[in-house]
C-alpha positions, 0 to 999 in steps of 0.5 A, a space after each residue: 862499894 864492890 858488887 858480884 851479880 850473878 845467877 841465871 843466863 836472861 835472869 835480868 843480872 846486866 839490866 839490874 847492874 846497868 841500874 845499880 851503876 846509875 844509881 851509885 855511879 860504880 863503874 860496871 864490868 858485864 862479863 859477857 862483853 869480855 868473855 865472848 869475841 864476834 861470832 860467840 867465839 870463846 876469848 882467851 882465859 887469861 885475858 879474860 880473867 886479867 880483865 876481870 881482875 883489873 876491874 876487881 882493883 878499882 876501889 868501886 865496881 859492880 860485876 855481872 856475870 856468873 863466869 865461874 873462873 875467879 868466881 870465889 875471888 870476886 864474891 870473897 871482895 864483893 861488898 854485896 853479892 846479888 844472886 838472881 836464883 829465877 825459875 827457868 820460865 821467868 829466864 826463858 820469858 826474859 829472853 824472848 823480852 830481850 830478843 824482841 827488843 834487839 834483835 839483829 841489834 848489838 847489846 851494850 852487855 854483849 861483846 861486839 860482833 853478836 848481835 841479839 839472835 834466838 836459836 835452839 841451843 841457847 833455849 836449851 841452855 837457858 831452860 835445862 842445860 844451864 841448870 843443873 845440879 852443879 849450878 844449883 850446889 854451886 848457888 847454895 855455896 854462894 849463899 852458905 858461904 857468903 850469908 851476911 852479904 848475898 841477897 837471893 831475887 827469886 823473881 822480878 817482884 823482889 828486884 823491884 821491891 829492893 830498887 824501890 829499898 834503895 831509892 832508885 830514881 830510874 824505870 824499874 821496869 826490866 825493859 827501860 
């Protein structure tokens, strides 16, 4: 089985993979653990995308994360493709949840080196900047393009009613 997640940045996408890996015991990739190095520093492309592509050979893998280079590829070998389409607020209350379980503590979804902080630009990405038009065209070419196999979650309820579809023995909660 091979599973895109992707959407929003704090949308819930690495605790929904992180839990879809348990339950199909699929290794999982969360983007963010190769695409960042300490201190937020950008990694290199390529290496970035020789990793995610290495991933993509394995007969099974879950990958979290929207990261638009090789974007097409992964959905186009995505079995099933999870789309986290959440408004801004529902994204902006997963961040401070997130923040206030761990912060100045490192992620296991985070690369190494950066640890969970709050600041002003990452609330401005995650409630205007990060939604803009070209990410919402982008999401509807997802669902347009890949219609047999794209699941929308439009909030938390729908995340929970598709765990509890598949029999998922874990909290479904999103801080357990």
């Amino acid at each position: 089985m091979k599973i895109a997640v992707v959407g929003y940045s704090a949308s819930g996408k690495s605790t929904f993979s992180k839990k879809l890996s348990v339950h199909h015991n699929i290794p999982v990739l969360h983007i963010d653990t190769i695409y960042f190095n300490k201190g937020m520093a950008i990694n290199d492309r390529h290496e970035t995308e020789g990793r995610i592509m290495d991933m993509m050979k394995k007969p099974n893998w879950i990958i979290d994360g929207t990261y638009r280079y090789l974007a097409q590829e992964r959905l186009e070998h995505a079995d099933h493709i999870f789309l986290f389409n959440m408004n801004r607020w529902t994204c902006f209350f997963g961040l401070l949840r997130r923040y206030f379980k761990y912060r100045k503590k490192q992620r296991d979804t985070m690369a190494l080196g950066n640890p969970e902080k709050l600041d002003f630009s990452f609330i401005k990405w995650i409630l205007w900047d990060g939604r803009k038009k070209d990410t919402r065209v982008l999401f509807r070419s997802y669902q347009n393009t890949h219609k047999d196999k794209v699941i929308v979650f439009r909030n938390r309820k729908d995340v929970k009613k598709y765990l509890l579809s598949i029999k998922f023995q874990g909290p479904l909660g999103y801080m357990g």
